[in-house]
PyMOL Python script that loads the backbone (N, CA, C, O; Angstrom):
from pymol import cmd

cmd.read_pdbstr("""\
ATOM      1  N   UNK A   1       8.362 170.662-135.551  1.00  0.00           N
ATOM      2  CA  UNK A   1       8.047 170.566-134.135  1.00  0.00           C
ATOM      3  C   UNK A   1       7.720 171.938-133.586  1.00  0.00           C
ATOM      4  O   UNK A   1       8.367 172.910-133.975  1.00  0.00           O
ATOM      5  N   UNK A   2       6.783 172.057-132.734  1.00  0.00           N
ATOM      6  CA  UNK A   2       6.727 173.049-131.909  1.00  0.00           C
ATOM      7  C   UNK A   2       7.774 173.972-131.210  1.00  0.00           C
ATOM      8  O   UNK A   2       8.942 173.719-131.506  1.00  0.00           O
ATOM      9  N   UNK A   3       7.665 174.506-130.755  1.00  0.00           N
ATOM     10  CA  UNK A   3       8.336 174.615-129.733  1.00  0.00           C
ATOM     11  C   UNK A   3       8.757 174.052-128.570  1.00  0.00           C
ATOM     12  O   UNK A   3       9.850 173.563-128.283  1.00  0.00           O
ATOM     13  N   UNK A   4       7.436 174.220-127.727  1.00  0.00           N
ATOM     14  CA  UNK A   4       7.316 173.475-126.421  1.00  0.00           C
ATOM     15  C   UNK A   4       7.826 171.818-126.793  1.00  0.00           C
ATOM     16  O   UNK A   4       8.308 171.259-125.808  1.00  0.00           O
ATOM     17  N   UNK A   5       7.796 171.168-127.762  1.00  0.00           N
ATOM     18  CA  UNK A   5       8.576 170.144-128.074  1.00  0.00           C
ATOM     19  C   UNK A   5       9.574 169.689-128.938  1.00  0.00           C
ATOM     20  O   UNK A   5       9.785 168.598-129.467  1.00  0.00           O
ATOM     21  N   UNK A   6      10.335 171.141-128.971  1.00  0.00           N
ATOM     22  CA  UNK A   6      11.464 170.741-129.556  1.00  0.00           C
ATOM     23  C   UNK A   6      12.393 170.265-128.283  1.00  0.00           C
ATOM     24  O   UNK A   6      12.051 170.380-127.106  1.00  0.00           O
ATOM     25  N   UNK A   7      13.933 169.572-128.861  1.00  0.00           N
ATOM     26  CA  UNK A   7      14.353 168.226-128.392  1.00  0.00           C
ATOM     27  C   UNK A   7      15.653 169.237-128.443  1.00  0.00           C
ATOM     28  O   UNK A   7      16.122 169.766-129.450  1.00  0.00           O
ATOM     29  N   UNK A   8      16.187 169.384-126.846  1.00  0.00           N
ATOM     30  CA  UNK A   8      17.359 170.189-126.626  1.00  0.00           C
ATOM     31  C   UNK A   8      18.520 169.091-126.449  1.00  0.00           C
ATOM     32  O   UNK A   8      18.447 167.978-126.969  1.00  0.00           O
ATOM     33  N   UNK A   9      19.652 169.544-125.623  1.00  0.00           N
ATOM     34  CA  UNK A   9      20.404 168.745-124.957  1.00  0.00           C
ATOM     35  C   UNK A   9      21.316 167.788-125.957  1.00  0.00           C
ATOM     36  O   UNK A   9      20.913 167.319-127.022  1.00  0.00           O
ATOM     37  N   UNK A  10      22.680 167.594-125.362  1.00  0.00           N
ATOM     38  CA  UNK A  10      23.529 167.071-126.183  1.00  0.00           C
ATOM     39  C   UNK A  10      23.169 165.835-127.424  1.00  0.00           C
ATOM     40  O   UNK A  10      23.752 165.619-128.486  1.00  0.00           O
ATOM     41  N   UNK A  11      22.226 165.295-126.937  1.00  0.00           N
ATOM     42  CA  UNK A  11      21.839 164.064-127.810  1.00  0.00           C
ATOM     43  C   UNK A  11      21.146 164.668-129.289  1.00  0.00           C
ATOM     44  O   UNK A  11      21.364 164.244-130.424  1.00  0.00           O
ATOM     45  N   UNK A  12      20.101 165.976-128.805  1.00  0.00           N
ATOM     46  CA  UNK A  12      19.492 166.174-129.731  1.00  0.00           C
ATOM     47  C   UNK A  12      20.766 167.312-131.014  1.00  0.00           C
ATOM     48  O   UNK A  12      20.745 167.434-132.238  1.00  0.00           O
ATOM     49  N   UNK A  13      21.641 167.880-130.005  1.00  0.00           N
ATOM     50  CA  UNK A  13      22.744 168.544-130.666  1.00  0.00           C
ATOM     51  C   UNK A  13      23.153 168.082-131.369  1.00  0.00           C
ATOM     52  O   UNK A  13      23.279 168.895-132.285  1.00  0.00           O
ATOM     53  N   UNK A  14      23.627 166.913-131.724  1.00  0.00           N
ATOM     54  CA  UNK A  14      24.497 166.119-132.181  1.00  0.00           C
ATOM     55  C   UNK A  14      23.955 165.593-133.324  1.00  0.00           C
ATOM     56  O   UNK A  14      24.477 165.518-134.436  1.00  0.00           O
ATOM     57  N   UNK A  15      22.471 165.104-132.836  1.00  0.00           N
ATOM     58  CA  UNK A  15      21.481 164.818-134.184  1.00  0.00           C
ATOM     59  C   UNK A  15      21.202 165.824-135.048  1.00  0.00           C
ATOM     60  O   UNK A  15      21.166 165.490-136.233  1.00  0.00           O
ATOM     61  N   UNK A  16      20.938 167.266-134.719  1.00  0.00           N
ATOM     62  CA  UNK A  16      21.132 168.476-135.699  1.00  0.00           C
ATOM     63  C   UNK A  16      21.972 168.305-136.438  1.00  0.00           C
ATOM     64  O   UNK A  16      21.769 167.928-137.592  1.00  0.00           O
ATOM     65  N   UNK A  17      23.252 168.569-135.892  1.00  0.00           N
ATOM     66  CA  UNK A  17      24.502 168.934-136.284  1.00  0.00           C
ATOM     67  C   UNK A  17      25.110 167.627-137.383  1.00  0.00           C
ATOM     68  O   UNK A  17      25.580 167.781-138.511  1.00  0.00           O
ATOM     69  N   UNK A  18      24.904 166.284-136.585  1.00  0.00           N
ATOM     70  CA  UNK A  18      25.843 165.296-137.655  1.00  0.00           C
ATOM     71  C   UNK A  18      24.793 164.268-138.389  1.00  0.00           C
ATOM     72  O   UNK A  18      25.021 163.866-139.529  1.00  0.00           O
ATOM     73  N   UNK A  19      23.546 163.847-137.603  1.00  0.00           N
ATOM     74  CA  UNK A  19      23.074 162.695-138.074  1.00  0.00           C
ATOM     75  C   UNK A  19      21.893 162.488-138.685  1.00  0.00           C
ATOM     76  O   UNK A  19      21.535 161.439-139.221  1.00  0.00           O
ATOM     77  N   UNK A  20      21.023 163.943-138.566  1.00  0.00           N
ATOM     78  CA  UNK A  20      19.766 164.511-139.310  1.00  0.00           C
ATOM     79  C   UNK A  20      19.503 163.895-140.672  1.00  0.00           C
ATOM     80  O   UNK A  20      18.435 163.313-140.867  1.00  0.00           O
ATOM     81  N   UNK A  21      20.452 163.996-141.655  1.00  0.00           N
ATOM     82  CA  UNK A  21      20.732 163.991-143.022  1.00  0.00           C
ATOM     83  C   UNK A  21      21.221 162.143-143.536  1.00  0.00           C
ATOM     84  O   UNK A  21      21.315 161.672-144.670  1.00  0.00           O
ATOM     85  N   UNK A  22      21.408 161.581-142.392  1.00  0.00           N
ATOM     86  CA  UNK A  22      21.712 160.083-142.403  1.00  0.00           C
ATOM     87  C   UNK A  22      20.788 159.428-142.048  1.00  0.00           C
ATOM     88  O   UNK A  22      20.527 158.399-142.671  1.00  0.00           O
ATOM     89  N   UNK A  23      19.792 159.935-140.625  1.00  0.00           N
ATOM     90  CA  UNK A  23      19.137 158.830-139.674  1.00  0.00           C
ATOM     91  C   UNK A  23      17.700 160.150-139.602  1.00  0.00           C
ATOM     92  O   UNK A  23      17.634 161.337-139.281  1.00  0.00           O
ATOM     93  N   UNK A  24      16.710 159.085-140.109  1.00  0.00           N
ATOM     94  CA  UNK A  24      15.206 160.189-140.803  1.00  0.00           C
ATOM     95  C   UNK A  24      14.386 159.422-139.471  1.00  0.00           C
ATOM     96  O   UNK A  24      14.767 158.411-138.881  1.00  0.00           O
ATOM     97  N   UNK A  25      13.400 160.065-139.254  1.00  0.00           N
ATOM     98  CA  UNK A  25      12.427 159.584-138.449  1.00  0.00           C
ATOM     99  C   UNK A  25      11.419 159.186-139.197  1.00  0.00           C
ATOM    100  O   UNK A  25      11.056 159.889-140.140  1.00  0.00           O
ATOM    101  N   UNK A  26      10.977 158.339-138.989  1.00  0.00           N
ATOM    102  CA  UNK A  26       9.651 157.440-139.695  1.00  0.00           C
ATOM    103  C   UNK A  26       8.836 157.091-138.718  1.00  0.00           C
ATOM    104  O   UNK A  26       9.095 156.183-137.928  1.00  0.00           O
ATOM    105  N   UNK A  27       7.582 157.920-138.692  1.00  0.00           N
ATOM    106  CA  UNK A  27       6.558 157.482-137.469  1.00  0.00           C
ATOM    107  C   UNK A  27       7.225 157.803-136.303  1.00  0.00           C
ATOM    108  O   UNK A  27       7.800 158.889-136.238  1.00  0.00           O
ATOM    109  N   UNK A  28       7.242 157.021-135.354  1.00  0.00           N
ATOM    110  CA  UNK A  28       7.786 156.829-133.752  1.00  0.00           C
ATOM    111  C   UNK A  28       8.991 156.886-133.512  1.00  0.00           C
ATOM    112  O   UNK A  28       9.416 157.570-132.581  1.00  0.00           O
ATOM    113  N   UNK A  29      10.065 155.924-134.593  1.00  0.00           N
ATOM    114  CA  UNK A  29      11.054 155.307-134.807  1.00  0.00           C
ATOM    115  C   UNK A  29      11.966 156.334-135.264  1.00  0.00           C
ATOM    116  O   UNK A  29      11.462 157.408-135.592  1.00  0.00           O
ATOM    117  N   UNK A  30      13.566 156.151-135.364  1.00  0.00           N
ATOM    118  CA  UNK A  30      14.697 156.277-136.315  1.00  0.00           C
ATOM    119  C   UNK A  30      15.091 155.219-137.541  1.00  0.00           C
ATOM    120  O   UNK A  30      15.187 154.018-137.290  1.00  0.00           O
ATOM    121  N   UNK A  31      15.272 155.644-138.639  1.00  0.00           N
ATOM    122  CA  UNK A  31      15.805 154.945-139.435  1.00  0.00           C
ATOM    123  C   UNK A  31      16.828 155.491-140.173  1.00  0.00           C
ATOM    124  O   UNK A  31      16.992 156.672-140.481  1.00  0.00           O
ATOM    125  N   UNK A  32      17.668 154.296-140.494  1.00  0.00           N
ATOM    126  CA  UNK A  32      18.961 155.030-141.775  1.00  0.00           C
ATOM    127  C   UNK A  32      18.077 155.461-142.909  1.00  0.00           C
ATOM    128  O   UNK A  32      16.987 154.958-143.184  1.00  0.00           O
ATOM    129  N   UNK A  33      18.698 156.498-143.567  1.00  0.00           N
ATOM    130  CA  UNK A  33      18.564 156.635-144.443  1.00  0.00           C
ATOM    131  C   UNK A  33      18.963 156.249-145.451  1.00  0.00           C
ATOM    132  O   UNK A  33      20.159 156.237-145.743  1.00  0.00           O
ATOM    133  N   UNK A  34      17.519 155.635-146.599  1.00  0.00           N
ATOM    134  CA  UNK A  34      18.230 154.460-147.456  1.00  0.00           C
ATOM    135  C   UNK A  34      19.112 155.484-148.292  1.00  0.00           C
ATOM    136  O   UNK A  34      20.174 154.980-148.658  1.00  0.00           O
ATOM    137  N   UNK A  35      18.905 156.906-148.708  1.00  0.00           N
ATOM    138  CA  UNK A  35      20.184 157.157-149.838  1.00  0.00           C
ATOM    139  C   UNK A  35      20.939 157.701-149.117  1.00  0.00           C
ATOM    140  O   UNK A  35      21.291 158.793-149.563  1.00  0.00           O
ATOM    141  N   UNK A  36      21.322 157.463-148.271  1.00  0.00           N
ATOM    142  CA  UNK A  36      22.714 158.068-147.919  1.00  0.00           C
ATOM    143  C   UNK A  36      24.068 157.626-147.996  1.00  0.00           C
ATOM    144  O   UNK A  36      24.337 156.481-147.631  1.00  0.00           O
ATOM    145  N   UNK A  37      24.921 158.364-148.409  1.00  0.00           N
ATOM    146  CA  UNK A  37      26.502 157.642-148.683  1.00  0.00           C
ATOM    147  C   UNK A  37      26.529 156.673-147.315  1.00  0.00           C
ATOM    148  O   UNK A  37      26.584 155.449-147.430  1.00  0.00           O
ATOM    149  N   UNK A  38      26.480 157.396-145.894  1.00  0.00           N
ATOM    150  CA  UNK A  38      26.700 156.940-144.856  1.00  0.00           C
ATOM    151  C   UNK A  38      26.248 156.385-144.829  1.00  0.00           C
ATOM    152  O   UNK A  38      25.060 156.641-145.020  1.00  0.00           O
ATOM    153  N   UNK A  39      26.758 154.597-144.493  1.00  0.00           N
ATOM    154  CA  UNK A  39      26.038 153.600-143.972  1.00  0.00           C
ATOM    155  C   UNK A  39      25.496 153.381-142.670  1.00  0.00           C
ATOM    156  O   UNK A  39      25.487 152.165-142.479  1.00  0.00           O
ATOM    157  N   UNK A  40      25.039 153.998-141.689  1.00  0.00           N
ATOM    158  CA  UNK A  40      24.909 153.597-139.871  1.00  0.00           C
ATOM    159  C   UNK A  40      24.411 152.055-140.000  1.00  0.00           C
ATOM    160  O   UNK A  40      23.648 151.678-140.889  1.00  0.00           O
ATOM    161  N   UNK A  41      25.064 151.036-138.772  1.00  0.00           N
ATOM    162  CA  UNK A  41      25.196 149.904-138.220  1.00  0.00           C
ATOM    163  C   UNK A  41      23.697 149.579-137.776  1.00  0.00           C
ATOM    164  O   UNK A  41      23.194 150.577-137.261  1.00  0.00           O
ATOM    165  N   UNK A  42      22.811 148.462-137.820  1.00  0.00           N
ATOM    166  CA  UNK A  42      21.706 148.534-137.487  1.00  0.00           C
ATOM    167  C   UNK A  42      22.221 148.749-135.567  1.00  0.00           C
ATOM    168  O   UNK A  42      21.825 149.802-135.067  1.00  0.00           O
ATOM    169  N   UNK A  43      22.777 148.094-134.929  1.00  0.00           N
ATOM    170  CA  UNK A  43      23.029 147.962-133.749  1.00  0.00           C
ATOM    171  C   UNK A  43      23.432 150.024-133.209  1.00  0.00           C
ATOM    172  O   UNK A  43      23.195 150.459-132.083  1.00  0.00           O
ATOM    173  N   UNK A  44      23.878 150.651-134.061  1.00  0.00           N
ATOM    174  CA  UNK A  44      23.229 151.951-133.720  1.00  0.00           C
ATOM    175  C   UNK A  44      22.558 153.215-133.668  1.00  0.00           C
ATOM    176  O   UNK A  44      22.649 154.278-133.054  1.00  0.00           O
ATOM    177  N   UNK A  45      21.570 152.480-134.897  1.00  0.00           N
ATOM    178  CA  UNK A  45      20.186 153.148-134.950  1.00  0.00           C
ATOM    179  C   UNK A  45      19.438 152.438-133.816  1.00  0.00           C
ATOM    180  O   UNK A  45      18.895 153.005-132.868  1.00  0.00           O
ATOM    181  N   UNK A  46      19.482 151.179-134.035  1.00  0.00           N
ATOM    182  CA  UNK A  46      18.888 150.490-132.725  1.00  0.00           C
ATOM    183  C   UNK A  46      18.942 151.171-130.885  1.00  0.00           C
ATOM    184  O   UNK A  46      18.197 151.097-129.909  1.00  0.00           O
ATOM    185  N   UNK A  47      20.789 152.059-131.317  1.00  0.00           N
ATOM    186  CA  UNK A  47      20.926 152.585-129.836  1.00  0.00           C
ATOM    187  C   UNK A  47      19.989 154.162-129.712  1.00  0.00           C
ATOM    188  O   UNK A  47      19.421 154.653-128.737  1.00  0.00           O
ATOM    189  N   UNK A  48      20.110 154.622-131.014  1.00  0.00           N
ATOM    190  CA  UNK A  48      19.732 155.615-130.834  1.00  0.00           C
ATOM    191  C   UNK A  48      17.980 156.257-130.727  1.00  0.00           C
ATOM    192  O   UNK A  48      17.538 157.396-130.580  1.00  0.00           O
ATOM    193  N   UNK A  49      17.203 154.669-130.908  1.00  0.00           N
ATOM    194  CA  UNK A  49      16.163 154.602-131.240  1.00  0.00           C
ATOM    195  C   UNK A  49      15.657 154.677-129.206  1.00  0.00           C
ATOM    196  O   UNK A  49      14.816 155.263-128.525  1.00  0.00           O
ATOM    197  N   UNK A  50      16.636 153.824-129.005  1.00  0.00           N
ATOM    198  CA  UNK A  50      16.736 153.772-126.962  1.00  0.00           C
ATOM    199  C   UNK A  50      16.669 154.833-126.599  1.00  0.00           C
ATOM    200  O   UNK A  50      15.724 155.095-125.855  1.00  0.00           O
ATOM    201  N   UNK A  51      17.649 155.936-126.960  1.00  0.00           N
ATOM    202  CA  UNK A  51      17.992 156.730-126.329  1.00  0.00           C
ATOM    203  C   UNK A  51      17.045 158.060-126.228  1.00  0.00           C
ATOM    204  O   UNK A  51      16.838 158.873-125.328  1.00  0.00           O
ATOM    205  N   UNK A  52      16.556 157.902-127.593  1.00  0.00           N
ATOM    206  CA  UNK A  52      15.151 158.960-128.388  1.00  0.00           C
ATOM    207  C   UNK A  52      13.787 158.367-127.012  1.00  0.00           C
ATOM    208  O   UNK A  52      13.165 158.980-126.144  1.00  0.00           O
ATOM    209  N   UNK A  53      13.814 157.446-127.290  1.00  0.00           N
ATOM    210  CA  UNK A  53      13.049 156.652-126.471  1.00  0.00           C
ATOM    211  C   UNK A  53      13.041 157.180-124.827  1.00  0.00           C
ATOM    212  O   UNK A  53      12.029 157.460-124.184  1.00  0.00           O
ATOM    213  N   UNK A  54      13.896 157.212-124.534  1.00  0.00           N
ATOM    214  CA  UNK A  54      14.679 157.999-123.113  1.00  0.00           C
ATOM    215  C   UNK A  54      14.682 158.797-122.689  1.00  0.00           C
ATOM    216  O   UNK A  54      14.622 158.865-121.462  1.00  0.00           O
ATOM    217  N   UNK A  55      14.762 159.968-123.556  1.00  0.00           N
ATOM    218  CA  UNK A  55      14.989 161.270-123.614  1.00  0.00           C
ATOM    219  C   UNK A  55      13.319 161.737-123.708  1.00  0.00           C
ATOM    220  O   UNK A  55      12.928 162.780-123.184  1.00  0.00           O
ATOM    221  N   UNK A  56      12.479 160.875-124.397  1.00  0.00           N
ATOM    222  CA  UNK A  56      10.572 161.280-124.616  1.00  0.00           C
ATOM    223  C   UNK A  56      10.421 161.198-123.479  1.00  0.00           C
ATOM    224  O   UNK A  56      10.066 162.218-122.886  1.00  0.00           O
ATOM    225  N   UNK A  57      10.697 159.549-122.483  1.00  0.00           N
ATOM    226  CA  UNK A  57      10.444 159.373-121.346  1.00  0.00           C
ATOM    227  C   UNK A  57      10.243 160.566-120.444  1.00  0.00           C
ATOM    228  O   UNK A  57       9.194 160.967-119.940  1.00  0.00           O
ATOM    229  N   UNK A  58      11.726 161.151-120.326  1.00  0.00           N
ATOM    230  CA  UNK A  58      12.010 161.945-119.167  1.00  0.00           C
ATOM    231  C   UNK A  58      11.910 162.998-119.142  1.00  0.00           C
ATOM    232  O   UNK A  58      11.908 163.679-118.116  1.00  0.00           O
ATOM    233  N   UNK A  59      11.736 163.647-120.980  1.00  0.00           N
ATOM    234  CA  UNK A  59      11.511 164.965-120.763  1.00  0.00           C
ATOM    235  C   UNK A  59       9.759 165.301-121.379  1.00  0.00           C
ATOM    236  O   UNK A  59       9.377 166.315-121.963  1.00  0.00           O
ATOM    237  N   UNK A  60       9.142 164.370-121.094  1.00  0.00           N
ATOM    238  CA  UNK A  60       7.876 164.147-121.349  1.00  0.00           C
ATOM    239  C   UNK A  60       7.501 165.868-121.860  1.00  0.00           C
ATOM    240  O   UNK A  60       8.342 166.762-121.759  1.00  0.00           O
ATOM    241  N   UNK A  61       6.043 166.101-122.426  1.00  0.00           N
ATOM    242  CA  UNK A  61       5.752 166.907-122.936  1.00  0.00           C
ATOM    243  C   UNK A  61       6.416 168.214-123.085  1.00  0.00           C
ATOM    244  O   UNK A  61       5.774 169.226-122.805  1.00  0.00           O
ATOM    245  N   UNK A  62       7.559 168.294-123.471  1.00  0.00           N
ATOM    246  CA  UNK A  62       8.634 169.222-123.609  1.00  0.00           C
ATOM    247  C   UNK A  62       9.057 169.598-122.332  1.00  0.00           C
ATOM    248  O   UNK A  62       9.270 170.804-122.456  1.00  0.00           O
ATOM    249  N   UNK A  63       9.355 169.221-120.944  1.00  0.00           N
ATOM    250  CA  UNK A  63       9.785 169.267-119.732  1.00  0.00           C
ATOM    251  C   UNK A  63      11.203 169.712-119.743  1.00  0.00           C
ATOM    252  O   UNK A  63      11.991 168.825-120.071  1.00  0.00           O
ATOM    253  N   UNK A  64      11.722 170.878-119.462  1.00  0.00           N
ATOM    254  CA  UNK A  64      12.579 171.173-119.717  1.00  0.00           C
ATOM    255  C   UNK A  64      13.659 170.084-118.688  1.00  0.00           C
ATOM    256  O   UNK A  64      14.573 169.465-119.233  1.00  0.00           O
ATOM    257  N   UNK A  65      13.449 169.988-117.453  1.00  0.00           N
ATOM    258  CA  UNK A  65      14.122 169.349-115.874  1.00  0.00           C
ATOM    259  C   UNK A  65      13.380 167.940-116.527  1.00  0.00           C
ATOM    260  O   UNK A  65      12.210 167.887-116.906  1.00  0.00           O
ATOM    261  N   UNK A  66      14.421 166.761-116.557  1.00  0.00           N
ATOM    262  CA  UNK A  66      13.726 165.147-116.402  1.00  0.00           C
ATOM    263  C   UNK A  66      12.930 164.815-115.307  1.00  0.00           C
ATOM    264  O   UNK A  66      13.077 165.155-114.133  1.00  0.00           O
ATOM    265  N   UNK A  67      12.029 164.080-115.838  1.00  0.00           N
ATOM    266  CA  UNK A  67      10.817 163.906-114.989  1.00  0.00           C
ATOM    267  C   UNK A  67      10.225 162.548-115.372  1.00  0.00           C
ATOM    268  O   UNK A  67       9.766 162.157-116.446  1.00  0.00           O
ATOM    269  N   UNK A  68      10.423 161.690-113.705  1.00  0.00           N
ATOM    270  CA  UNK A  68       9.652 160.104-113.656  1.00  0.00           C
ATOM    271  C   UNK A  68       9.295 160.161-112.245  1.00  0.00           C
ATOM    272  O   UNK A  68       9.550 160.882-111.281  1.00  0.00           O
ATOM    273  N   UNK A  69       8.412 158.831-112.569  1.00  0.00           N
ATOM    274  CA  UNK A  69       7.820 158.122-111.458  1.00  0.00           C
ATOM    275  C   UNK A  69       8.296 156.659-111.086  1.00  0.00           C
ATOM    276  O   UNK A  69       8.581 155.842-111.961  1.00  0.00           O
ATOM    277  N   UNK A  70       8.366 156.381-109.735  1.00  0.00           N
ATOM    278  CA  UNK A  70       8.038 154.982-109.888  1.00  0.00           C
ATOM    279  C   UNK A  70       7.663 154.476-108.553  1.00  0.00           C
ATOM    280  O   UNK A  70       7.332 155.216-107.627  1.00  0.00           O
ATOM    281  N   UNK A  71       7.746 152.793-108.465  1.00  0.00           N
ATOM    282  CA  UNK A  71       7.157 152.585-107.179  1.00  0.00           C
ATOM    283  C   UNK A  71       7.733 151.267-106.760  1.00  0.00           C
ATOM    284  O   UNK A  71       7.938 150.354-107.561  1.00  0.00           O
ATOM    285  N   UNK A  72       7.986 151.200-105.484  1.00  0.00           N
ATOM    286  CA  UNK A  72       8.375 149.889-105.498  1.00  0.00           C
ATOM    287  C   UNK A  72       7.574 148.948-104.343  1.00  0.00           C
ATOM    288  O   UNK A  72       7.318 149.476-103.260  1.00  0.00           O
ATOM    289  N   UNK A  73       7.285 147.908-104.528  1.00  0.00           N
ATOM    290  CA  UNK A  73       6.693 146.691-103.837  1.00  0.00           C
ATOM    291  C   UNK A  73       7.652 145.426-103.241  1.00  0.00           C
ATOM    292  O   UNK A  73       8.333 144.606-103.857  1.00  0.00           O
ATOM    293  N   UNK A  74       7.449 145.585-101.959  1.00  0.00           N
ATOM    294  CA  UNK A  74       8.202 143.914-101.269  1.00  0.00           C
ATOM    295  C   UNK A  74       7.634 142.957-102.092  1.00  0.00           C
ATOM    296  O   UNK A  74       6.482 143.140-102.485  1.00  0.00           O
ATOM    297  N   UNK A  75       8.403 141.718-102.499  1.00  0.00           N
ATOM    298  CA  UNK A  75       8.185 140.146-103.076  1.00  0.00           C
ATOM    299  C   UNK A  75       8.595 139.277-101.727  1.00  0.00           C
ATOM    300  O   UNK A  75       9.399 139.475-100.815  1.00  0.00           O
ATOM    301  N   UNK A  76       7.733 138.307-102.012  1.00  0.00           N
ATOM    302  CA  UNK A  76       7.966 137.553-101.014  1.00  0.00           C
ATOM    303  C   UNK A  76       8.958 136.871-101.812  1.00  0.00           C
ATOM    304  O   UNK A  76       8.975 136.884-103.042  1.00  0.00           O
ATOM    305  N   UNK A  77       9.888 136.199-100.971  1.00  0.00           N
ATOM    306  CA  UNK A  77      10.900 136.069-101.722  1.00  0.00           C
ATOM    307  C   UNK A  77      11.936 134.829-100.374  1.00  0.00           C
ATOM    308  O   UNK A  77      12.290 135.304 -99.294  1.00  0.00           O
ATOM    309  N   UNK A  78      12.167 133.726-100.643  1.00  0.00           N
ATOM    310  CA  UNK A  78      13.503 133.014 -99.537  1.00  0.00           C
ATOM    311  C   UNK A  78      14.971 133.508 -99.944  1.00  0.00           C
ATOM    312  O   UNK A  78      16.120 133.121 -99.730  1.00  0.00           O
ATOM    313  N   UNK A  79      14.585 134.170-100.382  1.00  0.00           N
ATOM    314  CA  UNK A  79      16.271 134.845-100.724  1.00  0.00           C
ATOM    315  C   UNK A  79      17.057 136.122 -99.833  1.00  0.00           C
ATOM    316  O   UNK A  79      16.569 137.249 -99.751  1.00  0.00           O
ATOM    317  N   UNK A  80      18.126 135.792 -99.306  1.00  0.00           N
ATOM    318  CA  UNK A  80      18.657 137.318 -98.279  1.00  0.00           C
ATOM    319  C   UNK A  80      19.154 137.922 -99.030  1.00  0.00           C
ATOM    320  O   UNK A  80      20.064 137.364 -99.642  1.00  0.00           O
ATOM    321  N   UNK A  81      18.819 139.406 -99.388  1.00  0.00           N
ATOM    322  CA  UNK A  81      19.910 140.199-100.419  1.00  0.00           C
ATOM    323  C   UNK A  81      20.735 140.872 -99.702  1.00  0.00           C
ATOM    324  O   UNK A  81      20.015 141.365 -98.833  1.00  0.00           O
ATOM    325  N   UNK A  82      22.306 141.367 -99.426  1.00  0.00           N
ATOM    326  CA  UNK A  82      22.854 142.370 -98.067  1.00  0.00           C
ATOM    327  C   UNK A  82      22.851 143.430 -99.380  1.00  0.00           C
ATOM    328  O   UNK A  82      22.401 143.186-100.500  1.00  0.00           O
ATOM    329  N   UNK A  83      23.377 144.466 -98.996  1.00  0.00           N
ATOM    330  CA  UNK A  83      23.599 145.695 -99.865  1.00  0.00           C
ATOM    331  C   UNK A  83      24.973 146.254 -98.778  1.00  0.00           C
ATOM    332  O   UNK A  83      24.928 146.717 -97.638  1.00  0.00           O
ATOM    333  N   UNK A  84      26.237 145.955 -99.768  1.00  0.00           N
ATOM    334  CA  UNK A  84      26.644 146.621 -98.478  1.00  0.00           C
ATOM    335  C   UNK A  84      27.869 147.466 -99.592  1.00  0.00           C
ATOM    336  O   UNK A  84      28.549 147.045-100.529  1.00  0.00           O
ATOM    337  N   UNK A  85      27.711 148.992 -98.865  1.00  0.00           N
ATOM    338  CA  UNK A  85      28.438 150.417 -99.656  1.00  0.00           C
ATOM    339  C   UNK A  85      29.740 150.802 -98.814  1.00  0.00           C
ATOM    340  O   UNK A  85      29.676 151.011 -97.602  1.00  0.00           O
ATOM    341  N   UNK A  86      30.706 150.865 -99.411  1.00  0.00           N
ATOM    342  CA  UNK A  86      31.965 151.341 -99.021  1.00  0.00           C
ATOM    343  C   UNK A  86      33.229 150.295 -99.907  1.00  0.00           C
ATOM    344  O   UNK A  86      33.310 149.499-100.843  1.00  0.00           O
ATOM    345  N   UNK A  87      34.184 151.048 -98.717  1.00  0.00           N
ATOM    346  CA  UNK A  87      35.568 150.155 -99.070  1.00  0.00           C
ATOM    347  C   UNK A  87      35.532 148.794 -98.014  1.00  0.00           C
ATOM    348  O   UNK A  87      34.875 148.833 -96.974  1.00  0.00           O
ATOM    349  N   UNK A  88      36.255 147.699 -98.388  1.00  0.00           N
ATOM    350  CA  UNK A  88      36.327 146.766 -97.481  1.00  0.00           C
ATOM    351  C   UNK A  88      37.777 147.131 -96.960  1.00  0.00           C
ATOM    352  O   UNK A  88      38.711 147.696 -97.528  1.00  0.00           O
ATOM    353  N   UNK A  89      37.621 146.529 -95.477  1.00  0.00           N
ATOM    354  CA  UNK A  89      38.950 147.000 -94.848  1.00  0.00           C
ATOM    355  C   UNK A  89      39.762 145.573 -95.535  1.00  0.00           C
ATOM    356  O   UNK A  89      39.422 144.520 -96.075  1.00  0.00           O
ATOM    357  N   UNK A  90      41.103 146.308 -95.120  1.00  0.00           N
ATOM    358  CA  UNK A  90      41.879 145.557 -95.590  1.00  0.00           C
ATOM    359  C   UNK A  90      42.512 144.825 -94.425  1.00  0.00           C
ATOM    360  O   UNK A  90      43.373 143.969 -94.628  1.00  0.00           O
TER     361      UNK A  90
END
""", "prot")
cmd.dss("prot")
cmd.show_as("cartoon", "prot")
cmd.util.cbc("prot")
cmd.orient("prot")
């Protein structure tokens, strides 16, 4: 990897440090590694495939500060939603 896209921050720490040598990247994806003593659970390569996923999202072209967009639109809708924040009195 480059520079400008190398992958900082605790998630990517952790992958240096413990899971590099277990969980290989193939293409886009994470995968176990088939020779490894360590077995990883498909359910968390699966998490970590999210989280890789997450982390591209937000720190898009090596962005050091996370960075999104979004937008939101009224639905017509017969439904009342309340939103209501605090403690309830007692």
């Amino acid at each position: 990897m480059t520079s400008s896209l190398r992958k900082t921050g605790a998630l990517w720490a952790f992958y240096d440090d413990k899971l590099k040598t277990i969980l290989v990247k193939q293409g886009s994806h994470y995968e176990a590694a088939p020779a490894s003593p360590i077995k990883l659970s498909p359910v968390f390569v699966a998490f970590f495939n999210r989280a890789s996923a997450l982390s591209d999202a937000l720190y898009s072209g090596g962005a050091s500060i996370p960075k999104f967009s979004y937008s939101l639109k009224t639905l017509p809708s017969n439904v009342e939603v309340v939103l209501k924040i605090g403690i309830k009195p007692c």
